[in-house]
C-alpha positions as CSV (number, residue, x, y, z in Angstrom):
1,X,-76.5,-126.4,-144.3
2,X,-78.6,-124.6,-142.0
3,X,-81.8,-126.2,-139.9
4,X,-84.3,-125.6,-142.6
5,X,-82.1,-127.3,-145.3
6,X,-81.0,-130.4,-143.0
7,X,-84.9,-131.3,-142.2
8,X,-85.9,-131.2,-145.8
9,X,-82.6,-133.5,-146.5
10,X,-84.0,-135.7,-143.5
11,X,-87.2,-135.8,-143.9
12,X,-87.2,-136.3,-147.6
13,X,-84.6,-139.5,-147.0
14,X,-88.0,-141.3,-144.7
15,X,-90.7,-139.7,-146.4
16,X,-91.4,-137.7,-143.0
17,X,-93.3,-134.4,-143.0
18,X,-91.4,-131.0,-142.2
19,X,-94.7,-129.6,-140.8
20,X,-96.4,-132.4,-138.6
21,X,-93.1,-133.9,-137.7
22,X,-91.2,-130.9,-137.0
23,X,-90.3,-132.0,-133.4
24,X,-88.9,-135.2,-134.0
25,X,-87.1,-134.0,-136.8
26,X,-85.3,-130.9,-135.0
27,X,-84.5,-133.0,-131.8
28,X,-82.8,-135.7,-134.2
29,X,-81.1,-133.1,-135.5
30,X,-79.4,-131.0,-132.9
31,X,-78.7,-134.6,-131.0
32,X,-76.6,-135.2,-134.3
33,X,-75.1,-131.8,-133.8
34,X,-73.6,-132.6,-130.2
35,X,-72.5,-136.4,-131.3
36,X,-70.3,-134.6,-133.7
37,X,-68.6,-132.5,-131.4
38,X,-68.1,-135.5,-129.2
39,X,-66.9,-137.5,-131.6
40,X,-64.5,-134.7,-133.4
41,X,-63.7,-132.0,-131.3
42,X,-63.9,-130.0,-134.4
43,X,-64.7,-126.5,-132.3
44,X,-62.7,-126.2,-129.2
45,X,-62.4,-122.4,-127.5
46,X,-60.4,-121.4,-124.7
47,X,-62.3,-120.2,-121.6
48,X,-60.7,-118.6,-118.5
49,X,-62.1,-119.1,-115.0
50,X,-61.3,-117.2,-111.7
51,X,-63.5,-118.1,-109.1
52,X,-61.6,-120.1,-106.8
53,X,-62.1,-119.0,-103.1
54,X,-58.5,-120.4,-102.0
55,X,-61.1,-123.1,-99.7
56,X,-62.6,-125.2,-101.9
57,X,-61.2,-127.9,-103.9
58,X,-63.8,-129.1,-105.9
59,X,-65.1,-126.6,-108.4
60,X,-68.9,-127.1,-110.1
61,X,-68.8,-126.4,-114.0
62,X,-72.1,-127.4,-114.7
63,X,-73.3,-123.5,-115.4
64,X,-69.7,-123.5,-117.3
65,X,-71.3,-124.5,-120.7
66,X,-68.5,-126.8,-121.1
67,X,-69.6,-130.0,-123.3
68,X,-65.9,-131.6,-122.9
69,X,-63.3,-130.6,-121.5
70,X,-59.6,-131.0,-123.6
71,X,-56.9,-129.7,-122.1
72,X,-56.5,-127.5,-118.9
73,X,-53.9,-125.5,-116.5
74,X,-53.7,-122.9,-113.6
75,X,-51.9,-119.7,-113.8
76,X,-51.0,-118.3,-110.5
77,X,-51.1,-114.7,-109.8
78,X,-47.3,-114.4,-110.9
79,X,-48.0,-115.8,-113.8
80,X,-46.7,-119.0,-113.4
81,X,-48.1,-121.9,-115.2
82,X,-49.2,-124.9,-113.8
83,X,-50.0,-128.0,-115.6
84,X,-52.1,-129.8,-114.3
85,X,-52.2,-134.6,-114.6
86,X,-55.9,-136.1,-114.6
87,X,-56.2,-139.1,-112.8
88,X,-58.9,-141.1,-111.3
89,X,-61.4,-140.0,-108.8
90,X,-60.3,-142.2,-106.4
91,X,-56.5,-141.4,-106.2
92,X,-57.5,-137.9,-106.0
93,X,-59.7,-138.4,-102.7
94,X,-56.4,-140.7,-101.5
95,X,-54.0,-137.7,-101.9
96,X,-56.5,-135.4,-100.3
97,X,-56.6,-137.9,-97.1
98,X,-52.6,-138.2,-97.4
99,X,-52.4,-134.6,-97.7
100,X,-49.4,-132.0,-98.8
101,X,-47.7,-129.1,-97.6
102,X,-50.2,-125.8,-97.6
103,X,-49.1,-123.4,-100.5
104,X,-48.1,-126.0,-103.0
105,X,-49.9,-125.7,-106.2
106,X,-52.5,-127.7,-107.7
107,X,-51.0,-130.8,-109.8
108,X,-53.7,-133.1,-109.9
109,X,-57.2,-132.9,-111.3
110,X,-60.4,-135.4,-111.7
111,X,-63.7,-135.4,-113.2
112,X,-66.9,-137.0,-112.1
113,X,-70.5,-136.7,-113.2
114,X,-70.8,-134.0,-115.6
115,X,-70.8,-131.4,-113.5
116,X,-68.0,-131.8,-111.0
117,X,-63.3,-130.6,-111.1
118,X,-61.9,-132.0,-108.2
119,X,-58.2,-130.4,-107.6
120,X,-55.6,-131.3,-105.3
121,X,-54.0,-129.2,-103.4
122,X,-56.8,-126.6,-103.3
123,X,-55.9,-123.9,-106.2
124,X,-55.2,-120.3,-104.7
125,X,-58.2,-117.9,-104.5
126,X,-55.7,-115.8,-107.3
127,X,-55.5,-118.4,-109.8
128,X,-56.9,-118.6,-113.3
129,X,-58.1,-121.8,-114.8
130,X,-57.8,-122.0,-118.4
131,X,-59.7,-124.7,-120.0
132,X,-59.6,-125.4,-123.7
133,X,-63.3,-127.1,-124.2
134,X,-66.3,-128.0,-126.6
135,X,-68.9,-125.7,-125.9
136,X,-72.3,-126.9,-125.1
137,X,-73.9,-125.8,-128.1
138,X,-77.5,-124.4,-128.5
139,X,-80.1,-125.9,-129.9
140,X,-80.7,-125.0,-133.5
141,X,-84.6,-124.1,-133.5
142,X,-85.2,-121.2,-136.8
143,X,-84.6,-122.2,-139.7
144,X,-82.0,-119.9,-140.7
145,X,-79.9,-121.4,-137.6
146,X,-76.5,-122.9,-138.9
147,X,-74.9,-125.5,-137.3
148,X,-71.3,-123.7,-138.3
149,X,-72.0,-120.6,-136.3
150,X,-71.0,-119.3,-133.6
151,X,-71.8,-115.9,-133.5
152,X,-73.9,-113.7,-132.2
153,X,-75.2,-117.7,-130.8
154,X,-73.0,-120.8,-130.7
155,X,-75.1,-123.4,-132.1
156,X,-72.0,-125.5,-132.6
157,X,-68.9,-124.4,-135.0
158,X,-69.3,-127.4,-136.6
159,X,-67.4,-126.5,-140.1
160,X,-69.0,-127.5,-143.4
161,X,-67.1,-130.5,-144.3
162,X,-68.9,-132.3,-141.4
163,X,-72.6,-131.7,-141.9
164,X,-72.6,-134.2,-143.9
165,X,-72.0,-136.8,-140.6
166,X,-74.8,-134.6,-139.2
167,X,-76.8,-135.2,-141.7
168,X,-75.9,-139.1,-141.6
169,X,-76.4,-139.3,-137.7
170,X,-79.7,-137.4,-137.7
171,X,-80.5,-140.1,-140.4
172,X,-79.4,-143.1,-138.0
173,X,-82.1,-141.8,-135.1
174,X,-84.6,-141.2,-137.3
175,X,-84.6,-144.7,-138.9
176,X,-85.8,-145.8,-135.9
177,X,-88.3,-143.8,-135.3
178,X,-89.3,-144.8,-139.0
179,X,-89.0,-148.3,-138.2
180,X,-86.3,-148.3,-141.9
181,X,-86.5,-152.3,-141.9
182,X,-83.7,-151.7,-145.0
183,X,-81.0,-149.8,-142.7
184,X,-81.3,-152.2,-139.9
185,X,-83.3,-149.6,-138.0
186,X,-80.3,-147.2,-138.9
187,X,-77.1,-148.8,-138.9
188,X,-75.9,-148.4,-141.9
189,X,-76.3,-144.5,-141.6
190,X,-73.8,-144.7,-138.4
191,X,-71.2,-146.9,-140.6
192,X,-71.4,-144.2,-143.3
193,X,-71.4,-141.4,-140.2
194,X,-68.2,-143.5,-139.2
195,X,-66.6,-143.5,-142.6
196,X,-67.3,-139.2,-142.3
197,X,-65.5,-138.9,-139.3
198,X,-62.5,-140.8,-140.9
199,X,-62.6,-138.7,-143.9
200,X,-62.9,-135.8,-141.3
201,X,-59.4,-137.0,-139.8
202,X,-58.0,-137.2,-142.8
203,X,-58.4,-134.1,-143.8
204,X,-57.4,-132.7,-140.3
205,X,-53.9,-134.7,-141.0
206,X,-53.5,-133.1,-144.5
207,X,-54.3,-129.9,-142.9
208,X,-52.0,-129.6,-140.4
209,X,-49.3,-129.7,-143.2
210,X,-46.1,-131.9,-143.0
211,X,-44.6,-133.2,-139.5
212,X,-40.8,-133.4,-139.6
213,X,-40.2,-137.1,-139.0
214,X,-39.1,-137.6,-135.5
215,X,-35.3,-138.3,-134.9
216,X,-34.2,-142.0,-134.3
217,X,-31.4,-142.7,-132.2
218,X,-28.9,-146.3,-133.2
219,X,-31.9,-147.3,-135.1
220,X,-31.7,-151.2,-136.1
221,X,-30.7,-151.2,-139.5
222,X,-33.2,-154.1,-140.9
223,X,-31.7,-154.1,-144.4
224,X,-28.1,-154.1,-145.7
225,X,-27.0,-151.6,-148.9
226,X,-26.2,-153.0,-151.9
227,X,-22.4,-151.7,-150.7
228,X,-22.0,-153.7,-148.0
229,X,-18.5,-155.3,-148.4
230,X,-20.0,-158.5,-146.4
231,X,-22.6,-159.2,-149.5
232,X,-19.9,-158.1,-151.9
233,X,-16.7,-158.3,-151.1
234,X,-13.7,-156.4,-152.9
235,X,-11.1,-157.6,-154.7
């Protein structure tokens, strides 16, 4: 669905005008559009960074257009690959007042705010930090916009099979607006939103195809075959 169809579904579910109550509408909207991608991850790209100075070990993202961040690591300029632990702002401000050995690679990262990596040790001026995030999307705002595209605009590569939770979330914030005494002011539109993202998980599992079933080692047998000789003895 793009914008245009998503405020007639919305606004025909309260009664709400299009015209007059565009605004309200369209912010309910695109707020449903990023609480999917929080809650899902369903559009994740892979963005490569290389503008450490080899001094600094804090590193601002906020012009990034990172929404969340997923997974990350450093490549040095041998291309070496350095994975990289998150752990907690103050353990990383503990090992920076311990300190380590210059010229050992960054191993540590933390986040704080939404704006602010903090590495330790300080990552080489030569190396490239690859971050597999959500992108910020932007807000939808013609009508033709699509909440599953991406190109030439991101406005969210949020697939098909999930504008449906859009929908329902939109639904949720607008309930209160329209004072909808029979959702409870809109919680029964974030259980069904819930129930989407489970049916969203599901799919993702059945998607994926089959995992081979991880091998167990002297695994407790908790039932005995029929052939035990103990149960049935031989004669």
């Amino acid at each position: 669905m793009n914008l245009s169809q998503l405020e007639t579904a919305v606004a025909n579910e309260f009664g709400l005008s299009v015209s007059s109550e565009k605004t309200v509408i369209d912010s309910a909207i695109n707020r449903a559009v990023q609480r999917v991608l929080e809650d899902t991850h369903c559009y994740v790209q892979r963005t490569d960074f290389s503008d450490f100075d080899g001094t600094h070990d804090d590193w601002d993202m906020s012009s990034s257009g990172m929404l969340e961040i997923v997974e990350l690591y450093l490549t040095s300029v041998d291309e070496v690959r350095y994975a990289l632990q998150r752990v907690s702002v103050p353990e990383i401000i503990e090992q920076r007042r311990l300190g380590l050995p210059t010229g050992t690679p960054a191993s540590i990262y933390a986040v704080t705010g939404m704006n602010l990596l903090m590495f330790w040790p300080t990552p080489s001026a030569t190396d490239v930090l690859s971050v597999y995030h959500v992108p910020l999307p932007t807000a939808l705002a013609s009508g033709t916009d699509d909440p599953s595209s991406t190109s030439p605009t991101n406005f969210g590569g949020v697939p098909e099979v999930l504008h449906e939770a859009i929908f329902l979330y939109a639904c949720s914030t607008l309930a209160s607006y329209d004072d909808d005494q029979t959702s409870a002011q809109g919680q029964r539109y974030r259980d069904w939103y819930d129930k989407e993202l489970t049916r969203y998980e599901k799919i993702l599992r059945k998607r994926g195809g089959s995992r081979n079933a991880r091998a167990r080692v002297n695994e407790k047998r908790t039932r005995r075959p029929f052939h035990a000789n103990d149960i049935y003895p031989s004669h």
